[in-house]
N, C-alpha and C positions, 0 to 999 in steps of 0.2 A: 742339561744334566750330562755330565762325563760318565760314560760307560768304561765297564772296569772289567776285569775277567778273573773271576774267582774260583776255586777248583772246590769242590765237596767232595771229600772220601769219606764214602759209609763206613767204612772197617774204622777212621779215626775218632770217627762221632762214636760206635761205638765200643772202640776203648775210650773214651770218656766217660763215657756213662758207665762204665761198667765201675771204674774209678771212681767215679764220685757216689756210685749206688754201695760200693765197698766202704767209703770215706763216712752213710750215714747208717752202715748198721745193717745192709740187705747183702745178700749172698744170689747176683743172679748169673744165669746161665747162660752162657755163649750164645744161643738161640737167643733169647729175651735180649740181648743187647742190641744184636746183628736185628732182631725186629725190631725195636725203638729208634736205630738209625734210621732205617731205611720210612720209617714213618715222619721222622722226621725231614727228610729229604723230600719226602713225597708233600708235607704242609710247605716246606719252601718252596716248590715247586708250586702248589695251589695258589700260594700268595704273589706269586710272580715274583715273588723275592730271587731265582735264578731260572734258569733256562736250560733242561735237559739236553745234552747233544748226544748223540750216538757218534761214534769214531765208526769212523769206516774203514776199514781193515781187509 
């Protein structure tokens, strides 16, 4: 299987949701987004679907 390198940005996951939870009718709050990204990131991460790196800086 060919390995690929894919970037996840929480902040864009959620503006998405935030946009599509506007698109069906809910009104939520910057908090509520910023935590359904990051929970999201974190089920991708469970499912080995990607691989957390820390940048070293």
């Amino acid at each position: 299987m060919k390995e690929i390198e894919v970037v996840i940005d929480t902040d864009e996951i959620a503006e998405f949701f935030y946009n599509q939870l506007i698109q069906r009718g809910y009104v939520p709050k910057t908090e509520e987004t910023d935590e359904l990204a990051d929970i999201v990131f974190d089920y991708l991460v469970e499912k080995c679907m990607i691989d957390e790196i820390f940048d070293e800086e």
